[in-house]
C-alpha positions in Angstrom: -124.5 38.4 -209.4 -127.6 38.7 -207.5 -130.5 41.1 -208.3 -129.7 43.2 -205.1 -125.8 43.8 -206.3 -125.0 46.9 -208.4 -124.7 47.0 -212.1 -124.1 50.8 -212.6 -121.8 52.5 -209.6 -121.6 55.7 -211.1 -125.3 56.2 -210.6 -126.1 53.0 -207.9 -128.6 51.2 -209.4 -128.6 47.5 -209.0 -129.4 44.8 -211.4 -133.0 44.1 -210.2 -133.6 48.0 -210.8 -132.7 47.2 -214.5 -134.5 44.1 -214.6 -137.5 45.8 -213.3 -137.0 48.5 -215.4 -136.9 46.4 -218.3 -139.8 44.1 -217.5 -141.9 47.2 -217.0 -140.8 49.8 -219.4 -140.6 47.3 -222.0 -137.7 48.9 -224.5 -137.4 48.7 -227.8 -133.5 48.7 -227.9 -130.9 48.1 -225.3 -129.8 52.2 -225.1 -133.7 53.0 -223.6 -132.5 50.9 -220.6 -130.1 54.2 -219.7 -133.8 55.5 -219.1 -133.4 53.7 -215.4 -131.4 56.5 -213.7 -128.6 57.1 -216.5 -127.8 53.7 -216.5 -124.8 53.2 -218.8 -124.2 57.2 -219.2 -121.8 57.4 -216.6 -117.9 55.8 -217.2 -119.4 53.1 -219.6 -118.4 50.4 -217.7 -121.6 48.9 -216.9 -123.1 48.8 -220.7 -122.2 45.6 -221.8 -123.9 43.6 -218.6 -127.3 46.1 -219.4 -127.2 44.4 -223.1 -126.8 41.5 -221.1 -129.9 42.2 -218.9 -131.9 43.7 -221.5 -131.7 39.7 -223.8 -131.9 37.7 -220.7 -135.0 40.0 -219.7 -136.4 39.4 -223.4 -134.7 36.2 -224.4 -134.6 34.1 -221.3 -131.2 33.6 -222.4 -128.4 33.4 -219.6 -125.1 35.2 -219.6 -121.7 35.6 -217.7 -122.4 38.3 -215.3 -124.8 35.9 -213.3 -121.6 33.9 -212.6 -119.3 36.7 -211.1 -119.4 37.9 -207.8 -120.3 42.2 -207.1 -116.3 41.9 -206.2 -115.1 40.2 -209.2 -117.6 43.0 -211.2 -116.1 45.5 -208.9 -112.6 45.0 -210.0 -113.2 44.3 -213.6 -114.7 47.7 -213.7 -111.7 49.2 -212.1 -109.1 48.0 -214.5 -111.9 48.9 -217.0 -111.3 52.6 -215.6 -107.7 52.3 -215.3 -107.4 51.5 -218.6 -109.0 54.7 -219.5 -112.1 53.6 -221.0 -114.4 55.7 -219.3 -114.8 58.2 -216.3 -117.1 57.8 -213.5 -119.3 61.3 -212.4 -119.0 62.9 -209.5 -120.6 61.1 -206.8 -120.2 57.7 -208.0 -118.4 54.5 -206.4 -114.9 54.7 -206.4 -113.4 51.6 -208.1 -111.5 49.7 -205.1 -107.3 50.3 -204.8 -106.8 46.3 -205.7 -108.3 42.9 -204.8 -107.8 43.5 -201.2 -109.9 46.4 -201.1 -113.2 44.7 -202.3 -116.0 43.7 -199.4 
């Protein structure tokens, strides 16, 4: 993923957002990164790639969501929210029907 692609869509903040956030805000523990816009509060989808973020940010280490593409993420977190792990807010991205559906 690029630093321009979205990370949370219930609240539309993209990954260089968090990274920034991060770099700046310098947090303790990976939860303070919901400090950049409710990152993370919304379905839940997204919390896994902000721990993600939040080592690469402070570890240099790398991880998997820098080799999927913003449709591949799009679609993981629809099945995510299909599955009924989590509910997105009013106002947020609606996951896409199926693969066809993602830009």
């Amino acid at each position: 993923m690029e630093l321009d692609d979205k990370i949370c869509y219930c609240f539309h903040i993209s990954k260089r957002k968090i990274v920034n956030h991060i770099r700046i805000h310098e947090p303790i523990r990976v939860s303070q990164v919901s400090e950049c816009g409710g990152a993370g509060t919304g379905c839940g989808w997204c919390i896994p790639f902000l721990k993600q973020c939040f080592e690469q940010t402070g570890g240099g280490r790398s991880g998997s969501i820098d080799e999927m593409t913003p449709a591949e993420y799009a679609l993981q977190r629809a099945k995510y929210i299909r599955a009924g792990h989590g509910v997105p807010p009013a106002g947020a991205e609606p996951p896409p029907d199926d693969e066809k559906g993602v830009d």
